[in-house]
C-alpha positions as CSV (number, residue, x, y, z in Angstrom):
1,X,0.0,0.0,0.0
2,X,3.0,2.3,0.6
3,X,4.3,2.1,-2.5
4,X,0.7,2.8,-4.1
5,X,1.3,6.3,-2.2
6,X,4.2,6.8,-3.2
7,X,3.8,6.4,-7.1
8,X,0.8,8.4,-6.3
9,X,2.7,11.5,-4.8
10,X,5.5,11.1,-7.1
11,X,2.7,11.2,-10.3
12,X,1.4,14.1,-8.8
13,X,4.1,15.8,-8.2
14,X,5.6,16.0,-11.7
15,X,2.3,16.0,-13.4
16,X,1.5,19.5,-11.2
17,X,4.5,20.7,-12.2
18,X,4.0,20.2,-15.9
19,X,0.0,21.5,-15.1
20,X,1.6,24.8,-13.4
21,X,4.2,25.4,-16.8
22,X,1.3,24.9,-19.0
23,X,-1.1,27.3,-17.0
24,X,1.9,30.3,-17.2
25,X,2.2,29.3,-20.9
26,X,-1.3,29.7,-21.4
27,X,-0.9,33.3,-19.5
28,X,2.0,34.4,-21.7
29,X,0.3,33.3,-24.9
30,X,-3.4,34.3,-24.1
31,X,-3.1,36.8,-26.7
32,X,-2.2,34.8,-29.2
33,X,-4.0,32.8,-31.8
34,X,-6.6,30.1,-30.5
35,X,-4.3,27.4,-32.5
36,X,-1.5,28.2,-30.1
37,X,-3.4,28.3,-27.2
38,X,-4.8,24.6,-28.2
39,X,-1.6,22.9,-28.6
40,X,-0.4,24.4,-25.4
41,X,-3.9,22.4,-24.4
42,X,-3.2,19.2,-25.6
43,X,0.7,19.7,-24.7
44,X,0.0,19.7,-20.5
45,X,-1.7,16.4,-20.1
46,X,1.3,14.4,-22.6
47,X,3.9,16.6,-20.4
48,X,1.9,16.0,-16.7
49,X,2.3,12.2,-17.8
50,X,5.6,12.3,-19.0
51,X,6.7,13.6,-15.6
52,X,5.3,11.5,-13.7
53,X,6.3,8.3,-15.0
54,X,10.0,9.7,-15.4
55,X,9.4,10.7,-11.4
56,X,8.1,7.3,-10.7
57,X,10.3,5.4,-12.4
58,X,13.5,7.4,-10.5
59,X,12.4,6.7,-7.4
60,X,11.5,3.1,-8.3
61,X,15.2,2.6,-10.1
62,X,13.4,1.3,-13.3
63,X,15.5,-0.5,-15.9
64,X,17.3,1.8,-18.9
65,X,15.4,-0.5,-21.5
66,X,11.5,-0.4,-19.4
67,X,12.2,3.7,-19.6
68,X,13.0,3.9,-23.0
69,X,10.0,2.2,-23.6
70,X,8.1,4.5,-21.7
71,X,9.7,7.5,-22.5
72,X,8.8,6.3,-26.3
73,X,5.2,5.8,-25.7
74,X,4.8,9.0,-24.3
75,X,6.6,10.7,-27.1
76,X,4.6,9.1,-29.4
77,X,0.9,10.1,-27.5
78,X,2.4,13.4,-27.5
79,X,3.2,13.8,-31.4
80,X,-0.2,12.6,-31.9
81,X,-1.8,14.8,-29.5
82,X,0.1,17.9,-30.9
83,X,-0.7,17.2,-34.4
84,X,-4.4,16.7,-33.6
85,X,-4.3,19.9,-31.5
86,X,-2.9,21.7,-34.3
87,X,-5.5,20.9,-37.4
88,X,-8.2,21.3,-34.6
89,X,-6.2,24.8,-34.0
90,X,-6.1,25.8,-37.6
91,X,-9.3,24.8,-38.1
92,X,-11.3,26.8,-35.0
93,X,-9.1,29.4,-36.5
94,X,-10.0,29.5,-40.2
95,X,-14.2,29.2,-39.2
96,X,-13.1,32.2,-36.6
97,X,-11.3,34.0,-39.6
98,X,-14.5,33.2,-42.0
99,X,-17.0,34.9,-39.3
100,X,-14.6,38.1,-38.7
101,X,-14.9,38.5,-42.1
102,X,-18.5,38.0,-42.6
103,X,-18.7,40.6,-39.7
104,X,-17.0,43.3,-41.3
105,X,-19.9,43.7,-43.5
106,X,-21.5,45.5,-41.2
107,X,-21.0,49.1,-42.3
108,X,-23.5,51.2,-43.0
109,X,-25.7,49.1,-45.1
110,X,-24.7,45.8,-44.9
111,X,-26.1,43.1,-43.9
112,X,-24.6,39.7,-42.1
113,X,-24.9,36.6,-43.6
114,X,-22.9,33.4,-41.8
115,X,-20.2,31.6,-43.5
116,X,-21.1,28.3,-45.1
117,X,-19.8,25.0,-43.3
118,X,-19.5,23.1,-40.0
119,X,-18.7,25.3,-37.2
120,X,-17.8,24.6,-33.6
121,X,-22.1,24.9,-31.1
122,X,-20.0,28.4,-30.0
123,X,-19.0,30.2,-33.5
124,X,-22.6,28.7,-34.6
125,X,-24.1,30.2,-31.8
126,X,-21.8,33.9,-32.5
127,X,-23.0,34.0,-35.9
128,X,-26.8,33.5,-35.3
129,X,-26.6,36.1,-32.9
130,X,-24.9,38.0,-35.6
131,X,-27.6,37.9,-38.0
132,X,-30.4,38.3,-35.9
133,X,-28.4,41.6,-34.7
134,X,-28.1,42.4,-38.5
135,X,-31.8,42.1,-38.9
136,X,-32.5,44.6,-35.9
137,X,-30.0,47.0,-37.7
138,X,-31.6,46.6,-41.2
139,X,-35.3,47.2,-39.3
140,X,-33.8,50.4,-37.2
141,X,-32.2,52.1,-40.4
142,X,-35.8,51.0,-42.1
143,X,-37.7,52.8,-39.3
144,X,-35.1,56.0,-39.1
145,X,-35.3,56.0,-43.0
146,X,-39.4,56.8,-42.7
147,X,-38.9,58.7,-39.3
148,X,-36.6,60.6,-41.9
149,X,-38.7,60.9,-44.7
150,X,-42.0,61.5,-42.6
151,X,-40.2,64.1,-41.2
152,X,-39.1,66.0,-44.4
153,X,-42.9,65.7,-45.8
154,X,-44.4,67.1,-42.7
155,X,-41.8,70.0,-42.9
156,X,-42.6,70.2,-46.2
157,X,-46.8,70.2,-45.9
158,X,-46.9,72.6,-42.6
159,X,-44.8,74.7,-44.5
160,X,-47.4,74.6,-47.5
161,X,-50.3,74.5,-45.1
162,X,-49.3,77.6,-42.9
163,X,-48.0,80.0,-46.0
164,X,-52.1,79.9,-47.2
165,X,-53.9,81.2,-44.7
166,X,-50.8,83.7,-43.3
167,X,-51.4,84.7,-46.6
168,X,-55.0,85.1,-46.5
169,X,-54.9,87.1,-42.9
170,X,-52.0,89.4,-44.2
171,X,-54.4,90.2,-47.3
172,X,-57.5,90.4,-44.9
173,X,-55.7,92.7,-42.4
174,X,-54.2,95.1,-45.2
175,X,-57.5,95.2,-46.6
176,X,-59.5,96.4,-43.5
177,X,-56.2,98.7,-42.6
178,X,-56.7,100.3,-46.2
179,X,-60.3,101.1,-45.4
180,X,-60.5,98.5,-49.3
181,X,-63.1,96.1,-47.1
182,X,-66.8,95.9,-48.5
183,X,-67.6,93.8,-45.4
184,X,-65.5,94.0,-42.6
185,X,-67.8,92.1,-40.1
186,X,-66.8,88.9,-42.9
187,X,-63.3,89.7,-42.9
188,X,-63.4,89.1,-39.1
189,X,-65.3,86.2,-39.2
190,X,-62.5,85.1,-41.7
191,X,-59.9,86.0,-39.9
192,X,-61.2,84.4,-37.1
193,X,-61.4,81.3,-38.6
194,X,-58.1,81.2,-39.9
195,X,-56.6,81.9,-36.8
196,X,-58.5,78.9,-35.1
197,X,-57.3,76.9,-38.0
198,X,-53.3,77.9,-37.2
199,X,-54.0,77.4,-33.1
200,X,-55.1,73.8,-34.0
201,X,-52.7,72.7,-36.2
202,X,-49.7,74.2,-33.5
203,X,-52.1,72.4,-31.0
204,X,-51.5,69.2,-32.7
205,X,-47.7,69.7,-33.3
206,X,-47.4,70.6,-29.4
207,X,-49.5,67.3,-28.8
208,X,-47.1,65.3,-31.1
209,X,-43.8,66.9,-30.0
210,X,-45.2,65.2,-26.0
211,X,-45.7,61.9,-27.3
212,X,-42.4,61.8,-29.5
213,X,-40.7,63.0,-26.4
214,X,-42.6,60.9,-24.2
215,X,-43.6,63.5,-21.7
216,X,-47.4,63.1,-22.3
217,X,-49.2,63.3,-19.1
218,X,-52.1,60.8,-18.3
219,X,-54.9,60.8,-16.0
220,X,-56.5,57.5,-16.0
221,X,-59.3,56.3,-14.7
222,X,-62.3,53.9,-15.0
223,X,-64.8,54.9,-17.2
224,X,-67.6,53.0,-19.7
225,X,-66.3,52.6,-23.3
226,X,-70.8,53.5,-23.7
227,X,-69.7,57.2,-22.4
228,X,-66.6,57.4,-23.9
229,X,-68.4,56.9,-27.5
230,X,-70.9,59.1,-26.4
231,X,-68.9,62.1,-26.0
232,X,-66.8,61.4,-29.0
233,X,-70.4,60.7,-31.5
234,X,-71.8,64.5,-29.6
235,X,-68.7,66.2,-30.7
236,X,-68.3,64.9,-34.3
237,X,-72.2,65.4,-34.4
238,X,-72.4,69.2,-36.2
239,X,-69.5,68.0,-38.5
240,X,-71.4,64.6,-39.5
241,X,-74.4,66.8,-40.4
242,X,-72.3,69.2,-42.3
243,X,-71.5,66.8,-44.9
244,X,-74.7,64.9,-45.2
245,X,-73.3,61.3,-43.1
246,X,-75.0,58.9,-40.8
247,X,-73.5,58.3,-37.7
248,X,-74.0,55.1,-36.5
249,X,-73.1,54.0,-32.5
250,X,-75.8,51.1,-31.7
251,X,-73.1,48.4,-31.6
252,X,-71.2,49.4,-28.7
253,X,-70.9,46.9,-25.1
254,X,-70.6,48.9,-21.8
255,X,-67.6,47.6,-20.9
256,X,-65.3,49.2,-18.4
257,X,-62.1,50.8,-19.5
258,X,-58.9,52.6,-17.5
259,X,-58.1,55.5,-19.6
260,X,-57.3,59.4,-19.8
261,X,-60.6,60.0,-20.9
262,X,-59.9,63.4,-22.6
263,X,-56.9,61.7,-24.7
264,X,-59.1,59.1,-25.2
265,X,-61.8,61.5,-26.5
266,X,-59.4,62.8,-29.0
267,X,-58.6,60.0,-30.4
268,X,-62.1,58.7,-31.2
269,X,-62.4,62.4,-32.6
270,X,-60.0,62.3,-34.8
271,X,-60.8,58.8,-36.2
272,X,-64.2,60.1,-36.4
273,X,-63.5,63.6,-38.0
274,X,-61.3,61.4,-40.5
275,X,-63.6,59.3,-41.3
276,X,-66.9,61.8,-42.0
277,X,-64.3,64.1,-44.2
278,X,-63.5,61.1,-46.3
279,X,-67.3,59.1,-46.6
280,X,-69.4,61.0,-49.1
281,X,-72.9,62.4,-48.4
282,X,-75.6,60.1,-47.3
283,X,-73.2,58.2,-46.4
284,X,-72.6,56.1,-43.2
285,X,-69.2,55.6,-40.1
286,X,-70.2,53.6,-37.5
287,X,-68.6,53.6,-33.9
288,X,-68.8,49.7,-32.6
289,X,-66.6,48.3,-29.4
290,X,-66.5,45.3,-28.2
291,X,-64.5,43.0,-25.4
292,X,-61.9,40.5,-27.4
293,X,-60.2,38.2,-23.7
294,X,-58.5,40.9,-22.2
295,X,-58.9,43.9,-24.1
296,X,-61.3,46.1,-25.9
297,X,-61.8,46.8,-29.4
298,X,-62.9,50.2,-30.3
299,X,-63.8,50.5,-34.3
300,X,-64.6,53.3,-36.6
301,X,-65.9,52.0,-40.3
302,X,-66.2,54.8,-42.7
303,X,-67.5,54.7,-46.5
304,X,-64.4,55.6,-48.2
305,X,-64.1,53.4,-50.6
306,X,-61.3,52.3,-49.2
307,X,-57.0,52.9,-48.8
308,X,-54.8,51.6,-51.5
309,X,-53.0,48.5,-49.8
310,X,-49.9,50.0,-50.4
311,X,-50.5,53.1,-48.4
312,X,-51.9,51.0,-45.4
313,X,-48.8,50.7,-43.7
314,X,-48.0,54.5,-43.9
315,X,-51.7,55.2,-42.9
316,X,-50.7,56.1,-39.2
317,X,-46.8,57.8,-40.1
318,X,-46.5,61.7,-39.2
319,X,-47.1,63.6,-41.5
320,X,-49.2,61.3,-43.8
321,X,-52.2,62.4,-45.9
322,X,-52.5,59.8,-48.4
323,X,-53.2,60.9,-51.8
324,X,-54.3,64.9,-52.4
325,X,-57.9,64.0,-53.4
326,X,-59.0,62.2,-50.9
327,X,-56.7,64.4,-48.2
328,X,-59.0,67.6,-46.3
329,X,-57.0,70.1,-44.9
330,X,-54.6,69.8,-42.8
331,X,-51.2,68.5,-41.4
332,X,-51.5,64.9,-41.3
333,X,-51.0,65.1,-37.8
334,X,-54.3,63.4,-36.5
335,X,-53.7,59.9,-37.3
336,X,-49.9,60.1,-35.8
337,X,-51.2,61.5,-32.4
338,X,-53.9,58.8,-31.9
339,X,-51.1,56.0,-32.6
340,X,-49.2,57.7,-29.5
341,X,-51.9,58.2,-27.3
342,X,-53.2,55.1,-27.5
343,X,-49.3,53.3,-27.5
344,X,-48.9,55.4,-23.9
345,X,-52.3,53.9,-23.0
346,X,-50.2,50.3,-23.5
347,X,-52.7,49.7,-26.6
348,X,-52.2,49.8,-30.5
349,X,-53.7,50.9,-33.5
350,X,-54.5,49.2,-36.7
351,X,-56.4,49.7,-39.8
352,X,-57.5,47.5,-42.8
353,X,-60.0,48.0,-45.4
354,X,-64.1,46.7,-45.6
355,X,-66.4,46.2,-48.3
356,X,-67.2,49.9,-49.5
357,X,-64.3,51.6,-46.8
358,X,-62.0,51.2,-44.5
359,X,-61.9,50.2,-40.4
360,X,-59.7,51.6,-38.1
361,X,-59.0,49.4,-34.7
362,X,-58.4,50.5,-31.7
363,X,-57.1,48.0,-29.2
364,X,-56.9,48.9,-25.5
365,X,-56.1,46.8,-22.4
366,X,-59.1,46.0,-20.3
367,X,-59.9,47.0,-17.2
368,X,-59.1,45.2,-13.8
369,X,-63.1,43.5,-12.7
């Protein structure tokens, strides 16, 4: 049993001492390549066994021909080990080379695509990531391209929309400062009307500016999707009758809701103000809402005719009007401000056309029985 102990402590011995070399190789060479770092590997354990059998056959006063015979076997495991260390090395390192290069195509409009062939469950796992971090670039330079582009069209239309009726007040007021104005009670009324016209448009930019910013205060609370409908259908009332439509609010449940009501009345204004501008006379929009598992579904149908399918995704962008025909007045700024007031209500808006218009969707989190 002692001598079991002692080839034991004399294994150990030598093989720690080859373990502790191999452990300040690795330090010196840990910036080197991977290859290096895997021979270095598959060096320690053919060294830690070298040692110790040289220390245990010392101390047991082995025969010259039984070490040679050791000593040989252990030269051998470690030429093998070596050289399958090294094409393991070189090939880690060509798949790592392959990938660094497929990263580098990440500039300013590239995209990532892996290197063909087997790779170790570690460079797989690297270049999946990769790509799926590729595909979040490509979708954030999509997004900043149409925050760009939104953004130079609404410049563009406010610009338009504002230089008419300054235009239009600067004529009205050099008119009645001339003494030129046949009817100066009308030129009031005008200019009355263009001013409320400028304070609403600035009203929605302010509105928009809070919910791009995220600074747009809420004051929930519990209310009936019935009265919330109500107010909306009272206020769009005089505009419906203007233009000869039908509103239509019979399908609506009574179910309860936790909301800023007076966002939440502008948004079903807007949709509604939208939708009565765009349905010809004697035509119909109807305001239906309805409880879908845990949320509710607020709808406003209109008779439009309907939204080309390739403007539907644009339908809710700032600064978005759709085509000038069908477009009223305006800054495009309605449909924008109800997607972010009902985003900060943790909801989300959608549209999609119907037989003879078009629907827009309100989805809102129910509230707490």
């Amino acid at each position: 049993m002692r001598d079991v102990l002692l080839i034991a402590l004399f294994a150990f011995l030598g093989a720690a001492a080859a373990g502790l070399l191999g452990a300040l190789a690795l330090r010196a060479l840990r910036h080197r390549s991977v290859a290096v770092s895997l021979t270095v590997v598959a060096a320690v354990p053919v060294t830690a066994m070298l040692a110790g059998t040289l220390a245990v056959a010392r101390a047991m006063f082995l025969s010259s021909h039984d070490l040679t015979v050791v000593t040989t076997v252990c030269a051998m495991a470690a030429v093998v080990s070596l050289a399958t260390a090294l094409l393991l090395g070189r090939w880690v390192v060509a798949r790592s080379n392959a990938l660094t290069l497929a990263a580098r195509s990440f500039g300013d409009d590239g995209d990532f695509a892996a290197p063909a062939g087997d790779a170790t469950a570690e460079l797989a796992a690297l270049g999946r990531e990769l790509a799926a971090t590729s595909e979040r670039l490509a979708r954030s330079r999509e997004r900043e391209q149409a925050l760009e582009t939104s953004r130079r069209e609404l410049v563009a239309w406010i610009s338009h929309d504002l230089r008419t009726p300054l235009a239009g007040l600067r004529a009205m007021s050099e008119a009645l400062e001339d003494g030129l104005a046949e009817d100066p009670p009308r030129y009031f009324r005008q200019i009355r009307t263009e001013v409320g016209r400028l304070d609403s448009m600035v009203g929605d930019l302010f509105e928009l500016s809070r919910i791009h910013a995220g600074a747009l205060p809420l004051h929930p609370s519990r209310m009936s999707v019935y009265d919330l409908v109500g107010d909306a259908l009272a206020g769009a009332g005089p505009l419906a009758r203007e233009h000869g439509v039908r509103l239509v609010g019979d399908g609506v449940d009574p179910v309860p809701v936790e909301v800023d009501g007076k966002e939440m009345t502008r948004v079903l204004g807007n949709l509604l103000v939208n939708a009565i501008r765009r349905t010809p006379a004697d035509g119909t929009v109807a305001v239906a809402a309805r409880r879908a598992a845990d949320t509710v579904v607020l709808s406003v149908t209109d008779g439009c005719g309907g939204i080309p399918e390739e403007d539907l995704p644009r339908v809710f962008d700032t600064g978005w009007r759709g085509s000038q025909a069908r477009t009223p007045p305006g800054a495009g700024l309605g449909l924008a401000i109800v997607r972010g007031i009902v985003e900060a209500h943790a909801g989300r808006a959608a549209v999609r056309n119907v037989p003879g218009g078009c629907r827009f969707e309100v989805v809102l989190p129910a509230a707490a029985p």
